[in-house]
C-alpha positions as CSV (number, residue, x, y, z in Angstrom):
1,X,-77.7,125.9,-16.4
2,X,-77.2,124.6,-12.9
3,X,-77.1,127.5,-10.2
4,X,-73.9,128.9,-8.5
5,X,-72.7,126.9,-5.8
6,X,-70.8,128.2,-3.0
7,X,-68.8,125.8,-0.5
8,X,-69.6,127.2,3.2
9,X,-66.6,126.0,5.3
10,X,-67.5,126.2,9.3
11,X,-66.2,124.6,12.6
12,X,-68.7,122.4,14.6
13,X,-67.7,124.0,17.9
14,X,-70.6,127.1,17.2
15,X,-72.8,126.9,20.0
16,X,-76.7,126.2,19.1
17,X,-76.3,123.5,16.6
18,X,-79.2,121.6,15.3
19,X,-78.1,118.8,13.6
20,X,-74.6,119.3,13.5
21,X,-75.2,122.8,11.9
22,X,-74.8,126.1,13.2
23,X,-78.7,128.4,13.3
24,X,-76.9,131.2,11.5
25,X,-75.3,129.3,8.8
26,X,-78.6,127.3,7.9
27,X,-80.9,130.0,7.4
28,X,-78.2,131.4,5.3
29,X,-77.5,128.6,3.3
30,X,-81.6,128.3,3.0
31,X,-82.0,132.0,1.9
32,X,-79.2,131.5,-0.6
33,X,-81.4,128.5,-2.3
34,X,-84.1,130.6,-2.6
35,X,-82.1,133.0,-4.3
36,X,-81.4,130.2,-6.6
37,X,-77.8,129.4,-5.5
38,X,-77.0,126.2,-4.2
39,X,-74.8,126.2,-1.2
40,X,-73.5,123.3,0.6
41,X,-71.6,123.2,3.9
42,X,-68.4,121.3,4.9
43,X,-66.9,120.9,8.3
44,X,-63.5,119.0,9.6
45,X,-64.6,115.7,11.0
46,X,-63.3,114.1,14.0
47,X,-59.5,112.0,13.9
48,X,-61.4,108.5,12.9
49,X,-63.4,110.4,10.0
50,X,-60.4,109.7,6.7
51,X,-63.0,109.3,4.5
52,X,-65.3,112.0,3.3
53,X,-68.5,111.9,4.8
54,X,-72.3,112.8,3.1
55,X,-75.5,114.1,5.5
56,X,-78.5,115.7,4.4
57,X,-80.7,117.9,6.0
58,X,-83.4,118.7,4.7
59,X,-82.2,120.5,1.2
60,X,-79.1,121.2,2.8
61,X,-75.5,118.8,2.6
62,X,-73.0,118.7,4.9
63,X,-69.9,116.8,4.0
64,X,-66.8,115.8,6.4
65,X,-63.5,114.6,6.5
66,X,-60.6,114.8,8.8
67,X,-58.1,117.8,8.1
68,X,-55.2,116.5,9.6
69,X,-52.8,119.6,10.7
70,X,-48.9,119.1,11.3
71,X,-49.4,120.1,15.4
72,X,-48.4,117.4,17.9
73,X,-47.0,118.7,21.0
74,X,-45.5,115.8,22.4
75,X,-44.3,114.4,19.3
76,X,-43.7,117.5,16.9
77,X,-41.6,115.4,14.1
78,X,-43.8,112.8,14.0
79,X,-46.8,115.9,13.3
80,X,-44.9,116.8,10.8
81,X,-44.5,113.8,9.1
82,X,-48.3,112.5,9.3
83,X,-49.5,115.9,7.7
84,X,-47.0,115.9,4.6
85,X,-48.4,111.8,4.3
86,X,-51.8,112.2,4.6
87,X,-51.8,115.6,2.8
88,X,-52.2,114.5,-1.2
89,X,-54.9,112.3,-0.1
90,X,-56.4,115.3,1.9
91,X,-56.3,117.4,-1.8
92,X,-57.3,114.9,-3.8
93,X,-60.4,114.1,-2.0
94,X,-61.3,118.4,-1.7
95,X,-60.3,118.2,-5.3
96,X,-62.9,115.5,-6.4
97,X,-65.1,117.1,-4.4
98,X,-64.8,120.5,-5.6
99,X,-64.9,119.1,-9.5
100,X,-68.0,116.8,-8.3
101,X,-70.3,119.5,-7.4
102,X,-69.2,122.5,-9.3
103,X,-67.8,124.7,-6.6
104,X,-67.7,127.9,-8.3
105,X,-66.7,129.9,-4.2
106,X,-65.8,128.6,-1.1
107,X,-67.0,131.1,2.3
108,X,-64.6,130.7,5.0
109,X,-67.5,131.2,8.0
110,X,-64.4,132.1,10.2
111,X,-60.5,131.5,9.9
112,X,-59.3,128.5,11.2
113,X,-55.9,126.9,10.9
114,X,-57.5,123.5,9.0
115,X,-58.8,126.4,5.9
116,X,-54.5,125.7,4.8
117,X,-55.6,122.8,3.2
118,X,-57.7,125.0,1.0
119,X,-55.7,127.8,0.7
120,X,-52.5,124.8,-1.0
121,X,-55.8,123.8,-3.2
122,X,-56.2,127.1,-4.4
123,X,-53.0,126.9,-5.2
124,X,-53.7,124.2,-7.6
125,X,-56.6,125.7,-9.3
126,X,-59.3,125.0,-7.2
127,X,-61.9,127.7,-6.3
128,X,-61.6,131.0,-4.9
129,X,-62.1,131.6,-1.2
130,X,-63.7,134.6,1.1
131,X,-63.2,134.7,5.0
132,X,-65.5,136.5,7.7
133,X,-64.5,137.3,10.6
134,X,-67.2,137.4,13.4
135,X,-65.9,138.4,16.7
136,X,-63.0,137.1,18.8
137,X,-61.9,134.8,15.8
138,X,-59.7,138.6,15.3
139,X,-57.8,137.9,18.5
140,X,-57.1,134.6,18.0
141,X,-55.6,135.2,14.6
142,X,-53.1,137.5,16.4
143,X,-52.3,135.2,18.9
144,X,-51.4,131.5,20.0
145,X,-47.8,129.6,18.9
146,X,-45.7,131.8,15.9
147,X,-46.6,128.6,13.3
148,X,-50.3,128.2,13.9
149,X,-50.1,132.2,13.7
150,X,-48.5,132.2,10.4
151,X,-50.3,129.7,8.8
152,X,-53.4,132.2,9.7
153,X,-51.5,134.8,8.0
154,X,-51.3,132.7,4.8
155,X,-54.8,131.7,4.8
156,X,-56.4,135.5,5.5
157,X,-53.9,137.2,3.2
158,X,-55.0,135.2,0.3
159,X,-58.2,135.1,0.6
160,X,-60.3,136.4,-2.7
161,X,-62.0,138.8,0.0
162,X,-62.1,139.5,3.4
163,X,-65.6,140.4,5.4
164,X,-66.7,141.6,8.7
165,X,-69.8,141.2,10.6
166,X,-69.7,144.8,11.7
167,X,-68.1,148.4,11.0
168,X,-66.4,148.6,13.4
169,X,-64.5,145.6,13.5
170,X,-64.5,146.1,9.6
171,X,-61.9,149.2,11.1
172,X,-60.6,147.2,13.8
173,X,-59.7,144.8,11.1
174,X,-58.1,147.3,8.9
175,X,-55.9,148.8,11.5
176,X,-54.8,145.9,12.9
177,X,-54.0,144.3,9.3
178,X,-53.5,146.5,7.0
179,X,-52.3,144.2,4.4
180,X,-56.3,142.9,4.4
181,X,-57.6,145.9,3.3
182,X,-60.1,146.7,1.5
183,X,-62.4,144.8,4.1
184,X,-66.1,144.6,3.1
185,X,-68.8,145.2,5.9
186,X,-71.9,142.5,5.3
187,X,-73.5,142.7,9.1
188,X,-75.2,139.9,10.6
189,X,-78.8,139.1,9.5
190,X,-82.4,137.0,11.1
191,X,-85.5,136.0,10.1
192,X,-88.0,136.8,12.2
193,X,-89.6,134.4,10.7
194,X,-87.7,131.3,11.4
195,X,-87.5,132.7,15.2
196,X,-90.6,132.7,15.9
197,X,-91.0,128.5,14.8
198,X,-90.7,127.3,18.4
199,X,-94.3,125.5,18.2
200,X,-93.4,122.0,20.1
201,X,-90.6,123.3,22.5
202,X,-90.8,121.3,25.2
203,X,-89.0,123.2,28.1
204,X,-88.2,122.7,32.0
205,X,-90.3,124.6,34.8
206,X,-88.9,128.1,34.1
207,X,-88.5,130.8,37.2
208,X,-91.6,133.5,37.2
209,X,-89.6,136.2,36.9
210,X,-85.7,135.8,34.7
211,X,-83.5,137.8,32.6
212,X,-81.6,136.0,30.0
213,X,-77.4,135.5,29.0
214,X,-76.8,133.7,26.0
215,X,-73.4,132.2,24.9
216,X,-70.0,130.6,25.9
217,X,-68.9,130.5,28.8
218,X,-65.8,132.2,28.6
219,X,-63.8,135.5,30.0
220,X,-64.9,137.2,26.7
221,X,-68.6,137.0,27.2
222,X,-68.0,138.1,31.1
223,X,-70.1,135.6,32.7
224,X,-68.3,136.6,35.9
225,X,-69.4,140.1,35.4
226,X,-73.2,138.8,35.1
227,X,-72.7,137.0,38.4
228,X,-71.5,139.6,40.6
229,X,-74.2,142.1,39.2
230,X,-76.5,139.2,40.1
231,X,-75.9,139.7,43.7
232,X,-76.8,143.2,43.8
233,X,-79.4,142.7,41.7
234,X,-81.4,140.4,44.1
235,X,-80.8,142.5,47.2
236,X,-83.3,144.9,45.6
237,X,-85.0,142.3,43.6
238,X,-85.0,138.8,45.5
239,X,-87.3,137.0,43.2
240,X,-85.7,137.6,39.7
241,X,-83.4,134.7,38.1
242,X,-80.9,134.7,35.9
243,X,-80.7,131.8,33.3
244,X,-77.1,131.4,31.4
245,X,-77.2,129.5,28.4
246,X,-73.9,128.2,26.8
247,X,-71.4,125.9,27.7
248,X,-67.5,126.3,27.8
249,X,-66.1,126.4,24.6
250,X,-63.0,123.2,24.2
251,X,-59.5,122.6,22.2
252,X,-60.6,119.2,22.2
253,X,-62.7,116.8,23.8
254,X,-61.7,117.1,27.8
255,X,-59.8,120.3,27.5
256,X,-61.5,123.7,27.8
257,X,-60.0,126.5,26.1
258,X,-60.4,128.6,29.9
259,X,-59.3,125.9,32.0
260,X,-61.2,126.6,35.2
261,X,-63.2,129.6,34.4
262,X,-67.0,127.9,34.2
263,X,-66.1,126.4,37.8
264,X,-65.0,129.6,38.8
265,X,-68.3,131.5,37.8
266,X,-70.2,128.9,39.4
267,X,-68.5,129.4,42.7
268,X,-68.8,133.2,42.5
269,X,-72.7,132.3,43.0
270,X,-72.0,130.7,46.2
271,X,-70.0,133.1,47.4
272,X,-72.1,135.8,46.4
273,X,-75.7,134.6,47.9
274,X,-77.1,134.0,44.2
275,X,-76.4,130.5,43.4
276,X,-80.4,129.8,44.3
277,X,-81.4,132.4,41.3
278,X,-78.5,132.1,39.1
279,X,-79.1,128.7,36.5
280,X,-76.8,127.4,33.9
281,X,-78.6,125.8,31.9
282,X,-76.1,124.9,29.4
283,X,-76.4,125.1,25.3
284,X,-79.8,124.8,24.1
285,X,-81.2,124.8,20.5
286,X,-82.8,127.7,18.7
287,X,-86.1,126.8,18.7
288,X,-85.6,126.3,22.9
289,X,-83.9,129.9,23.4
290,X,-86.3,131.8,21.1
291,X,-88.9,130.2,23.1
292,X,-87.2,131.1,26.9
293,X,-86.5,134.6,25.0
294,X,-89.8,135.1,24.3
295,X,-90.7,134.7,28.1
296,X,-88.1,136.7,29.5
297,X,-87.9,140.0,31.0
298,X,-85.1,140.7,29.7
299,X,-81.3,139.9,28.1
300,X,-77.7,140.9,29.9
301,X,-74.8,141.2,27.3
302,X,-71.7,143.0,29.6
303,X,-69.3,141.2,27.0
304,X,-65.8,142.4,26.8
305,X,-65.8,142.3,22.8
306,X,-68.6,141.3,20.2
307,X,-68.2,140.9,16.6
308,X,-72.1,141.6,15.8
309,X,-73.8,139.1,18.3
310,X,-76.2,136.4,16.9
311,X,-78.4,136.3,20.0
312,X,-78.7,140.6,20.2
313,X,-81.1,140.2,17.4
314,X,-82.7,137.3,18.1
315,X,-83.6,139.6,21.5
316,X,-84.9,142.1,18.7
317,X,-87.1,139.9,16.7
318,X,-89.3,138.9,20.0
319,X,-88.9,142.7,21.3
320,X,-86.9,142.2,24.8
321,X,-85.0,144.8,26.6
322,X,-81.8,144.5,26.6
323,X,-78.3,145.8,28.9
324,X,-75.7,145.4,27.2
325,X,-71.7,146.9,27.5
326,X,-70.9,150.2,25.7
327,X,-68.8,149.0,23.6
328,X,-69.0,148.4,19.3
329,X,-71.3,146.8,17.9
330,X,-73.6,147.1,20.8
331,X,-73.3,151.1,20.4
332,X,-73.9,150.7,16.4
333,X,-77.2,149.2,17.2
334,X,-78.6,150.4,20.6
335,X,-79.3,154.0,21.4
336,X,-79.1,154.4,25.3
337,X,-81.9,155.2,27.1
338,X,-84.2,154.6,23.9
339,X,-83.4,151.1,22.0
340,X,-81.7,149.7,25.0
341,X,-79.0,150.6,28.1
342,X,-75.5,150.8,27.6
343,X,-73.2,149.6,30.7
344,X,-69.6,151.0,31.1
345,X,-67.0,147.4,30.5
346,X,-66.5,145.4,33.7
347,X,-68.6,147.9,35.3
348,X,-71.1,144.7,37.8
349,X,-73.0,147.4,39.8
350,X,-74.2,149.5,36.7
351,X,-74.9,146.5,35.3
352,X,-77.3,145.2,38.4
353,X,-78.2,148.8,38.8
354,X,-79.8,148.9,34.7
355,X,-81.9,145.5,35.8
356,X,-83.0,146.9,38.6
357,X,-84.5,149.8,36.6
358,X,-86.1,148.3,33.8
359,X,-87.4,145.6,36.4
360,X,-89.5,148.3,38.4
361,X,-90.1,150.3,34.9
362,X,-92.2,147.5,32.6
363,X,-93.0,150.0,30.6
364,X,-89.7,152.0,29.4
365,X,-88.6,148.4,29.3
366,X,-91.5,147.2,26.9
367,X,-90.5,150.3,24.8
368,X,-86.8,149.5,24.7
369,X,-88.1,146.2,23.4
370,X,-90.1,147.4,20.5
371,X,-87.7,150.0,19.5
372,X,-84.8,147.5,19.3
373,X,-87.0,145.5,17.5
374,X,-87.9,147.9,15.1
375,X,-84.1,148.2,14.3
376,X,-83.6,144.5,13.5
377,X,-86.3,144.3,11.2
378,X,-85.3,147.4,8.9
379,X,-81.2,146.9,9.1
380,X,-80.5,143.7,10.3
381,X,-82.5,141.1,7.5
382,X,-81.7,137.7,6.8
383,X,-82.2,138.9,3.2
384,X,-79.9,141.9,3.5
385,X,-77.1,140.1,4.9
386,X,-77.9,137.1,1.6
387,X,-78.1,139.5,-1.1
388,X,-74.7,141.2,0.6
389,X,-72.4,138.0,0.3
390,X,-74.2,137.4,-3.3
391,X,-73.0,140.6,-4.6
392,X,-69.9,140.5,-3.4
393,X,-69.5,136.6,-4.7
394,X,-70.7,137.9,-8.5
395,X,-68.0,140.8,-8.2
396,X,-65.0,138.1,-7.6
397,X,-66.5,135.3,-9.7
398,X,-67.6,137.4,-13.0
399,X,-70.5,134.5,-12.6
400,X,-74.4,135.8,-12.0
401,X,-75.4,134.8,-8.5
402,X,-78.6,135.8,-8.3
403,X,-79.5,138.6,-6.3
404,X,-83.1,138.1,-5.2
405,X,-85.6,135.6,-4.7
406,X,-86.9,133.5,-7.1
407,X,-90.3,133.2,-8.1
């Protein structure tokens, strides 16, 4: 009998991609297989991609194809008219594909206004679909034009399930939407294992002394935040650096989604004395941030919202200190004072003022480190968050997904 296989449908803007796939979803995808369900992944391909598309890596497939969508802003009829031509093709292809490789479940990694297509397949007969939501993907469902809004609405509102990453957004969720609810909690999972594989890293000359920020650059994440702390920080601590990893996230190629933002934060470190210890070192693989992780003296989160940060509990598995905003998840996981330090939002000189502390206290700060990471080891596994999509697949389905590894 071949395995359960379960379609995993994500966007190739993530940050941290290796090989045109994002960390999280790989090691999911790999801990699924050893479960003894076959997953494969698919992702929209870029305007010249019509035809689907086949890469392997390692024991995981990706395929690709174009989703075409009916938005043109300059030429709205002609949009219109492309999508409804190109849209049996579109089906028929996902069709094929669906019927070729026994798709018993397709995972929505996050909504996105391209899933429609899959949502109409439904329609026809083709699998059942489950969407996560991870973070700001909430807010973005709410907002933007009235038809890219409602065409969210369609896609979330049918969905076979809905998950979140985190309690409290499972809440947020649910009180925002109500017509989504029940919403099933399944939080973010790592393997320390897998972390820890940055044998070979070849890395630049790193500062002596540097705390960490990890992810787009974006008002969200509050990279602005980071940089005026930065320049209180110094005063009191001259020689410690601060390395931001990420880039700024794009609609498209050549358009950022925060037009001017990333320039902005960049000129806040002239203008604040710490452009010479504040570096951007753009995105960087897993492998390469594990390994500047491990080295670090510590990680700055002052995000404005989190769904249940990737990055947090990579921080964990190598036991770093972390400062982070009080605000959920980051108060789910951290307990102040013991597991980490909690900042008030928008709040730059608490921020600089935590840094400062745990930078002349090694040795709370080494014991902030090892009880975080104690956390992500017993409630935040790889395996945990596996065997919580699996069970919640076999209860939609009727069909056994297995539930743990196989022999």
């Amino acid at each position: 009998m071949k395995p359960n296989h379960v379609l995993v449908v994500f966007h190739t803007s993530f940050p941290r991609m290796q090989g045109g796939i994002n960390v999280m979803i790989a090691s999911l995808v790999q801990q699924w297989s050893a479960c003894g369900v076959r997953a494969s992944l698919f992702a929209p391909g870029d305007w010249d991609q019509r035809g689907l598309t086949e890469e392997h890596f390692g024991e995981i497939t990706l395929f690709k194809r174009r989703l075409r969508l009916f938005k043109d802003a300059k030429r709205p009829v002609r949009g219109v008219l492309g999508w409804l031509l190109e849209l049996p093709a579109t089906l028929w292809t996902l069709h094929r594909l669906m019927r070729r490789e026994g798709v018993d479940l397709i995972h929505f990694h996050t909504p996105r206004d391209y899933q429609l297509h899959f949502l109409l397949l439904s329609w026809l007969g083709g699998p059942p679909f489950v969407v996560t939501f991870h973070g700001t993907d909430a807010l973005e469902f709410a907002q933007g034009p009235k038809k890219a809004r409602f065409v969210m609405r369609q896609i979330v509102q049918r969905a076979a399930a809905v998950t979140a990453v985190s309690r409290h957004y499972a809440a947020l969720l649910e009180s925002a939407y109500p017509n989504l609810a029940p919403i099933h909690t399944i939080a973010n999972g790592i393997s320390s294992k897998e972390c820890l594989e940055d044998a070979g890293v070849v890395l630049p000359d790193l500062p002596g002394k540097y705390w960490v920020m990890v992810g787009w650059v974006e008002p969200p994440k509050a990279q602005d935040v980071a940089v005026m702390a930065w320049g209180r920080v110094i005063a009191q601590q001259p020689d410690l650096h601060l390395l931001i990893i990420g880039d700024q996230p794009f609609l498209r190629p050549g358009v950022p989604y925060y037009p001017g933002f990333y320039d902005q934060v960049r000129q806040m470190t002239e203008e604040n004395g710490s452009a010479h210890r504040v570096h951007f070192l753009g995105t960087k693989t897993r492998p390469e941030v594990m390994a500047i992780l491990r080295h670090a003296q510590g990680l700055i989160f002052p995000s404005h919202r989190e769904g249940m940060p990737y990055v947090l509990l990579e921080a964990g598995v190598v036991g770093v200190p972390v400062v982070c905003n009080r605000i959920p998840p980051f108060t789910d996981i951290l307990i102040h004072g013991e597991s980490g330090l909690l900042t008030p939002d928008s709040d730059h000189e608490a921020l600089a003022d935590a840094v400062v502390y745990l930078a002349g206290h090694p040795k709370q700060a080494r014991s902030m480190g090892n009880a975080l990471q104690e956390v992500v080891r017993r409630d935040y596994s790889l395996e945990g968050m596996a065997n919580g999509y699996l069970a919640l697949f076999r209860s939609l389905t009727g069909k056994p997904f297995a539930r743990t590894p196989l022999p």
